[in-house]
KOLNUZA-654355 format. One record per atom (N, C-alpha, C): residue in one letter; y, x, z. Coordinates in steps of 0.02 Angstrom, whole numbers, plus 50000, padded with zeros to 5 digits. Layout:
BEGIN
aYXZ...
//
This chain:
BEGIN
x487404852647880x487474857547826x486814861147818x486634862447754x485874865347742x485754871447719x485384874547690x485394879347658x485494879647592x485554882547554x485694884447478x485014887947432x485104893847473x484404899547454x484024899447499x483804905347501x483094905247565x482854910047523x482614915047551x482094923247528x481824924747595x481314929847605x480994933547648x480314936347620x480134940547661x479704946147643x479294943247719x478584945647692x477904941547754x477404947147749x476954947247816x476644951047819x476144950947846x475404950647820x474834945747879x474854937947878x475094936347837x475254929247804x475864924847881x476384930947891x476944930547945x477364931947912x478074928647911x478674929447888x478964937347934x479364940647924x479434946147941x480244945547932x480534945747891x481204948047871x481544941047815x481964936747837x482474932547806x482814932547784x483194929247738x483784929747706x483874923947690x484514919147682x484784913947687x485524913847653x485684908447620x486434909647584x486474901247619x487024898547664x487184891947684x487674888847619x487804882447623x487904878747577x488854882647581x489184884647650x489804886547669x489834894447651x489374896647623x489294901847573x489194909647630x489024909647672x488924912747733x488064915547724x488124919147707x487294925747702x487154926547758x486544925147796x486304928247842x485744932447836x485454937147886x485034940347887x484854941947938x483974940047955x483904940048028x483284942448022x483164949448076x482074951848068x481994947648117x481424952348148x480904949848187x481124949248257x481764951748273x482024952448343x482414948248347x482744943748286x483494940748307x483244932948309x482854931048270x482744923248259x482124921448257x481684921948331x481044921048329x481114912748296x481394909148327x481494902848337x481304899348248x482014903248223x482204904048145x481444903648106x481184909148105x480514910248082x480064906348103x479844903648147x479634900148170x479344893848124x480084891748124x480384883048076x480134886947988x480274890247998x480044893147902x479484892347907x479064899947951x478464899347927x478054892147915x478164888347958x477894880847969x478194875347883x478794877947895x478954875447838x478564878447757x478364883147771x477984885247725x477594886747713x477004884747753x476294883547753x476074877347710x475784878747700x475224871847638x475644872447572x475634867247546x475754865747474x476424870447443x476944870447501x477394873847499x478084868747447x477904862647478x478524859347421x478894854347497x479554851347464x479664846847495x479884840647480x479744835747516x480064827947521x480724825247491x481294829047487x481824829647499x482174831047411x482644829347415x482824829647355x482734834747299x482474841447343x482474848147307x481574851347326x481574854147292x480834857247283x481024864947321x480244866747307x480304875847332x479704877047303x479784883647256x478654887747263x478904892847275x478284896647285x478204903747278x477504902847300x477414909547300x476534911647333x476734915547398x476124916147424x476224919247505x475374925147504x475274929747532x474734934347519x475154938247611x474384942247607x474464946147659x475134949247652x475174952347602x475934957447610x476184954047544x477004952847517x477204950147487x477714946347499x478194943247469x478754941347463x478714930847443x479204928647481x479244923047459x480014921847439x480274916847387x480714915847368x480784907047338x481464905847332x481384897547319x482264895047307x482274892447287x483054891447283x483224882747238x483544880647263x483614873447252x484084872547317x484084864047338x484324860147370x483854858847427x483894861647488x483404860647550x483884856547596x484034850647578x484384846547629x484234841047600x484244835447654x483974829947644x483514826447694x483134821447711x482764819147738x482074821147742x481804825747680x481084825947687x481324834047681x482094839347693x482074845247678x481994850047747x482124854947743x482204859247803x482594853347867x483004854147830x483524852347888x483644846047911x482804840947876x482704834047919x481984834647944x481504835847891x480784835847897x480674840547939x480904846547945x480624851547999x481224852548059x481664850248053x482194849748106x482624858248103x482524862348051x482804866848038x483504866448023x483834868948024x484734870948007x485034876748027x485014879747978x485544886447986x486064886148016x486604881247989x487284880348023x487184877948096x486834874248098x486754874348181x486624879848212x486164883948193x485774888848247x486694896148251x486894893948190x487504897548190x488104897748237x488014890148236x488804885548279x488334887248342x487684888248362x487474889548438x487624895248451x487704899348390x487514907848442x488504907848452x488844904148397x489544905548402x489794903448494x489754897148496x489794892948560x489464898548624x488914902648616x488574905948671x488974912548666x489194914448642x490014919348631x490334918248665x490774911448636x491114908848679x491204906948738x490744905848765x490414903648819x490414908848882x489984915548856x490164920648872x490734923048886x491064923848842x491914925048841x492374922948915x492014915248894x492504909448956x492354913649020x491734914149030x491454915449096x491624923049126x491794927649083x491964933549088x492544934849114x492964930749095x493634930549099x493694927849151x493484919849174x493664918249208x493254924049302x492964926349286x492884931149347x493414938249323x493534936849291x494174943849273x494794944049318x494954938649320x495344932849332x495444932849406x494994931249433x494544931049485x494904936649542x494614942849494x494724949649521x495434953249516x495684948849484x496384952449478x496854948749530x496634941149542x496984939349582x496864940349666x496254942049676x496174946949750x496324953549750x496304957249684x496634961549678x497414962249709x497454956449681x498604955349679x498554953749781x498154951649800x498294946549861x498154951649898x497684958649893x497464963749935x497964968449934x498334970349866x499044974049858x499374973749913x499654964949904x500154963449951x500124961550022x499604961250027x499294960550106x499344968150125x499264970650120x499204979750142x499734981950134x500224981050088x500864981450090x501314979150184x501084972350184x501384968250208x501254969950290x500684970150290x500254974050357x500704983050372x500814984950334x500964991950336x501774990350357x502134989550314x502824987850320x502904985450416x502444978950415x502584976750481x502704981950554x501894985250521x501854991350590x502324997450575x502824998650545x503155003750542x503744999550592x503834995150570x504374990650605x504324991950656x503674990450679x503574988250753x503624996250792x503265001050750x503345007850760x504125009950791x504485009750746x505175010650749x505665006550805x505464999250820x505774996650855x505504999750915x504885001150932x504585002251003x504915009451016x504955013850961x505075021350977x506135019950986x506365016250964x506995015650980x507215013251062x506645007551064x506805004451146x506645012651191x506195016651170x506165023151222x506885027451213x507065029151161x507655032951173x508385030151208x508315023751201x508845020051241x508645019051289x508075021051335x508265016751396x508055025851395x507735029251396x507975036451416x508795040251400x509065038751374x509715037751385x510125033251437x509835029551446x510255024451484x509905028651552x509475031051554x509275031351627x509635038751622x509825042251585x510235050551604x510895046751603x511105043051585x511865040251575x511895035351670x511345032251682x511435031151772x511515035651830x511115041351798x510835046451824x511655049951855x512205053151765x512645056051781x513325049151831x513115042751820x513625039051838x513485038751918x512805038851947x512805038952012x512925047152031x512685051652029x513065059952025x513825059952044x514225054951998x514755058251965x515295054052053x514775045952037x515075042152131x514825046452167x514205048752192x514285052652243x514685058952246x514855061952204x515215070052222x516255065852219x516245063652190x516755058752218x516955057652306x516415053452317x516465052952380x516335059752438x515905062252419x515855067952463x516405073852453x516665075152386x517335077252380x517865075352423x518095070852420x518565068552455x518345067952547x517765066052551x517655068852642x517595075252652x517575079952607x517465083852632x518375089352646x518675088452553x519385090452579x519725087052644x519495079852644x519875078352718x519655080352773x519155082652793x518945085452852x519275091752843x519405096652792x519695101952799x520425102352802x520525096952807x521355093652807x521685096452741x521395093952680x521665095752608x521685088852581x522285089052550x522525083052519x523165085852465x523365080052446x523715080352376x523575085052315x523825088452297x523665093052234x523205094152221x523035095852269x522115099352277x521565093052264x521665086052297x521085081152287x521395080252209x522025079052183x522045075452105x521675079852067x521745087052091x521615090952034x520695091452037x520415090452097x519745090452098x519675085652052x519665079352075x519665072252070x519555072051987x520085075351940x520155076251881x519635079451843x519485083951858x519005090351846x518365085051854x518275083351891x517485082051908x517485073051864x518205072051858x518045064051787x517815067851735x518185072451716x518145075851637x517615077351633x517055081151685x516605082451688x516025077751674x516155071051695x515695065551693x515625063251631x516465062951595x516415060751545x516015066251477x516195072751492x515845076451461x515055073851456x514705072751509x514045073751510x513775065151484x514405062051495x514185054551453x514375055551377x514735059351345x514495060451280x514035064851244x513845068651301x513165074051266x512665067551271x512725063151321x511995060151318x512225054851258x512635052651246x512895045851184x512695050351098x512755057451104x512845059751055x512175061251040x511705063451092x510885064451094x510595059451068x510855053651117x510515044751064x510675043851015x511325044850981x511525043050918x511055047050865x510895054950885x510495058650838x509755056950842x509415053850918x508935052850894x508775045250863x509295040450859x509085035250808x509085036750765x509605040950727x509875042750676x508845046350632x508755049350678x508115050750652x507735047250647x507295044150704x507055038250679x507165033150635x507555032550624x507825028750567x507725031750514x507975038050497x507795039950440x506995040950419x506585043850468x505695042850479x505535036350453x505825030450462x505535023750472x505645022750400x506175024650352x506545020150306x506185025950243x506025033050267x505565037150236x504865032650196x504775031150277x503945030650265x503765019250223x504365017250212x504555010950202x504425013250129x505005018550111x504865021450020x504235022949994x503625027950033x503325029050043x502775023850022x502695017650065x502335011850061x502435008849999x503045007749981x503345004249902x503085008749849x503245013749853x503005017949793x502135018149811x501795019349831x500985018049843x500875010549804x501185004449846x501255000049833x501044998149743x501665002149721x501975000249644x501385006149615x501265009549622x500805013549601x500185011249572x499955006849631x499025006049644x499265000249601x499754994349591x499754988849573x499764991049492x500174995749467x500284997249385x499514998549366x499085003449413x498105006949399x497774998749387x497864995449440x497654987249457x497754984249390x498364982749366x498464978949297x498284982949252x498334988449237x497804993249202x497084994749181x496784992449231x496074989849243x495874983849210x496464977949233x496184971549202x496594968849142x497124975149118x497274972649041x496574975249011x496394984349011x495824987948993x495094980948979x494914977049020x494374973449033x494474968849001x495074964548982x495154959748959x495234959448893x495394965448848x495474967848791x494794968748764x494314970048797x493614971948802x493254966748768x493614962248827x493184957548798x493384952948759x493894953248724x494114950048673x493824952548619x493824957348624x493614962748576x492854961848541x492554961748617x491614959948619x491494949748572x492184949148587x491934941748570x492184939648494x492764944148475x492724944448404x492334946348371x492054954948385x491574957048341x490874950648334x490534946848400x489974943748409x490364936248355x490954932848341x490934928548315x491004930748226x491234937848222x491284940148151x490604940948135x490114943548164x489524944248138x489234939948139x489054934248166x488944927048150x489144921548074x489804925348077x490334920048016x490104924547958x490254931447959x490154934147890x489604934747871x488904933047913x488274933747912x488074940547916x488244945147942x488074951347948x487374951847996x487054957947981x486444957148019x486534956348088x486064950648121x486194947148169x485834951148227x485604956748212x485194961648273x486104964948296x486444965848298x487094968948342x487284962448365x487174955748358x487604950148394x487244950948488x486724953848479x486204952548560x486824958948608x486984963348573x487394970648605x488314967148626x488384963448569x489014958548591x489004954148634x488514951748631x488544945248708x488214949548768x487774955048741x487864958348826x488464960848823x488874962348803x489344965448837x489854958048866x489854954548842x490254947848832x490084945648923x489154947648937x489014943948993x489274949849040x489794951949053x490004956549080x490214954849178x490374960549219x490234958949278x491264961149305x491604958949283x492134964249284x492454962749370x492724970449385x493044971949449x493704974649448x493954976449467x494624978849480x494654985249559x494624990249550x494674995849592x495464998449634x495334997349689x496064998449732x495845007049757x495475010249738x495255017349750x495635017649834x495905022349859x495995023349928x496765022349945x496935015449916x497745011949911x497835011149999x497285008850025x497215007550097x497385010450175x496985015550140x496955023350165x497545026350172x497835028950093x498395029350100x499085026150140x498915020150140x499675015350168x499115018150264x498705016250280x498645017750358x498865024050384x499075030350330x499245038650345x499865035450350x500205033050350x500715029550354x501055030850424x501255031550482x501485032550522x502035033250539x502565032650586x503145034750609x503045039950705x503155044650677x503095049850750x503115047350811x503965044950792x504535041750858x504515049550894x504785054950892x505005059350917x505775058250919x505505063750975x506505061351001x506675067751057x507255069251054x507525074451117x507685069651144x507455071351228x507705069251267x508265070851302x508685065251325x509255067451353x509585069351407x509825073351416x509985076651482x510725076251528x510745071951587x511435072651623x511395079851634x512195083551613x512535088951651x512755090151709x512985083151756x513345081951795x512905083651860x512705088451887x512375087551951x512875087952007x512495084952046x512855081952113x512785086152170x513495087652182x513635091852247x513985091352294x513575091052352x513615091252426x514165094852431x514745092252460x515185096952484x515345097252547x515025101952600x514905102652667x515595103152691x515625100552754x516325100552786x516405106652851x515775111052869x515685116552885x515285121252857x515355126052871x514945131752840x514795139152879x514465142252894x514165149152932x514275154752878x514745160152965x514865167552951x514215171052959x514045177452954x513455179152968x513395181153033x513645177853084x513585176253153x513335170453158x513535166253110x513155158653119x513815155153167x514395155453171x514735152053189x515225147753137x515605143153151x516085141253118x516655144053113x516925146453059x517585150053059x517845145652999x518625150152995x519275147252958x518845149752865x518625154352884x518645159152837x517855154852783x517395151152843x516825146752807x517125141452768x517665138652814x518245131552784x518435133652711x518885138652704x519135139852655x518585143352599x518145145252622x517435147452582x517055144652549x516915134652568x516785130952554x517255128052510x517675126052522x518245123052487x518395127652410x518145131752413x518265136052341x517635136352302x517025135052328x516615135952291x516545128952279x516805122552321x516955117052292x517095115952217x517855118252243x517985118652163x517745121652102x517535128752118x517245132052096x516485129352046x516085122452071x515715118552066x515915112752019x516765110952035x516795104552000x517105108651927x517325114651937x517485115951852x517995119751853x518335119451896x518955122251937x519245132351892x519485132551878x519495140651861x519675144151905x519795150151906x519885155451961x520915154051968x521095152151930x521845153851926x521995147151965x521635140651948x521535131751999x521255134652036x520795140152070x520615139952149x521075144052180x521375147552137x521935153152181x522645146952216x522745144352161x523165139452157x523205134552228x522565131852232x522425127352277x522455128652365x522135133852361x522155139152420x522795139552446x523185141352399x523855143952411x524045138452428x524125134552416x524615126552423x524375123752483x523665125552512x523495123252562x523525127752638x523855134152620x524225138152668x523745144252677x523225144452639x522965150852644x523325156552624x523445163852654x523875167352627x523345170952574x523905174152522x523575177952435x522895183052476x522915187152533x522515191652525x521955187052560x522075182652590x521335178952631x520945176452543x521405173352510x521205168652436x520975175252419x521165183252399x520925186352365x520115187352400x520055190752465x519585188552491x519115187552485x519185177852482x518915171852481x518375174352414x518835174952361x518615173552290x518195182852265x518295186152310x518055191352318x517215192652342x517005188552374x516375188252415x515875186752393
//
């Protein structure tokens, strides 16, 4: 495809400023910055006689300062666009293609960046999630086996005062009423102190759990956050450059001055990234405490001596039955069960008043 018209203005016997109408009816206009190349093929083409080979002619005059003009048929074998190897539509379809070109390459690192973008999201996600897990599972194995070790704690307590209970009423020659009703007192007691500790573990999973499943929401919403900024970034960039590559192929096609096409393909040769700002950071503040109350047996274990010292330091009736009440007195026993017991075991009311007096 050839030209149609052809004008320009020269200066120093140098073409300066072009103008061109293509046969596809497309005006161009190109100075001294856009089409060295362009000018180039003219001026040459229009040195000497100033005619051509080719089916169509051209004059004008040329002077230091002054204007050339010509209009006919410049295509053909002996025209521009054989004899001097000139063509508009080509140099056109090149700058279109180097747009394009641009375009491809832009994108495809856009591309690029969005998809390490997507893979860094979910990796940090995935990393985070894990160690809360692991957080939570490790801080759970501590409150259960610190439970389990106050829950051994009250179960060996609860066998020994058992056993020493019972040697010790039998050395004082106490039996029936008196051992069931110990015996009883000091289960209830055990069992008491195995549900303070069941009820301590239950509250501190209950927390951890809720810490763990906190900081899980926590991660997701960060997560969904940085990922919506992320696609934000690379719709923003990608629009850009659609944008950069229409305007650079409209000003090409409509022939508009071709000095703004150099501002379109720089932007076209663009470097694009995608920003995770401190998505990272954030998910590592991430933590689970693992705090926890620890749990405590009630049940302590008591020696129940089978003698005991007056403040003579001897053994008397009065140490027997002295011991034997603060026995009970120990396993849970009330004042109305130690009066009780006493009595049944032949102590008379004023020794028991006494007793419980001292």
């Amino acid at each position: 495809m050839g030209v149609n018209t052809l004008s320009g203005s020269s200066k120093g016997g140098k073409i300066t400023t072009i103008s061109g109408t293509s046969q596809g009816g497309a005006r161009v206009t190109a100075n001294n910055n856009d089409l060295s190349f362009l000018k180039g093929k003219i001026d040459d083409a229009m040195s000497g006689s100033g005619s051509g080979s080719g089916s169509g002619s051209t004059s004008g005059s040329l002077s230091g300062t002054g204007t050339i003009s010509g209009s006919g048929s410049l295509e053909g074998s002996g025209g521009y666009g054989g004899g001097y190897g000139f063509d508009l539509e080509s140099l056109l379809a090149s700058q279109r293609a180097a747009a394009q070109n641009a375009y491809n390459n832009s994108m495809n690192r856009l591309e690029n960046a969005w998809g390490i973008s997507q893979n860094a999201l979910k990796n940090n996600l995935d990393s985070t999630l894990n160690r809360l897990k692991s957080q939570y599972d490790y801080s759970s194995g501590v409150v259960n086996e610190d439970a389990n070790r106050s829950l051994r704690e009250a179960y060996i307590n609860y066998m020994m005062n058992k056993k020493n209970l019972a040697q010790g009423l039998s050395a004082m020659g106490m039996s029936g009423g008196a051992t069931e009703s110990s015996m009883a007192k000091m289960f209830n007691n055990y069992g008491n102190s195995r549900n303070n500790i069941n009820t301590t573990l239950a509250d501190n999973i209950a927390g951890l759990l809720n810490e763990y499943q906190g900081n899980v929401s926590n991660a997701n919403q960060l997560y969904n956050s940085q990922y919506a900024d992320a696609q934000n970034q690379y719709m923003s960039q990608m629009n850009s450059l659609e944008a950069a590559l229409a305007n650079a192929l409209s000003n090409v096609t409509t022939g508009s001055n071709l000095s703004g096409y150099a501002s379109f393909l720089g932007a076209l040769n663009s470097n694009p990234s995608i920003s995770l700002g401190s998505y990272a950071n954030n998910l590592a503040n991430l933590n689970n405490t693992g705090e926890y109350t620890p749990t405590v047996n009630t049940l302590a274990q008591d020696y129940v001596s089978t003698t005991a010292s007056n403040n003579m330091g001897s053994v008397t009736d009065y140490a027997k039955w002295k011991a034997m009440a603060d026995s009970l007195s120990n396993q849970g026993a009330s004042a109305n069960d130690i009066i009780y017991q006493l009595k049944q075991n032949g102590l008379p009311l004023d020794q028991v008043i006494n007793i419980l007096g001292a």
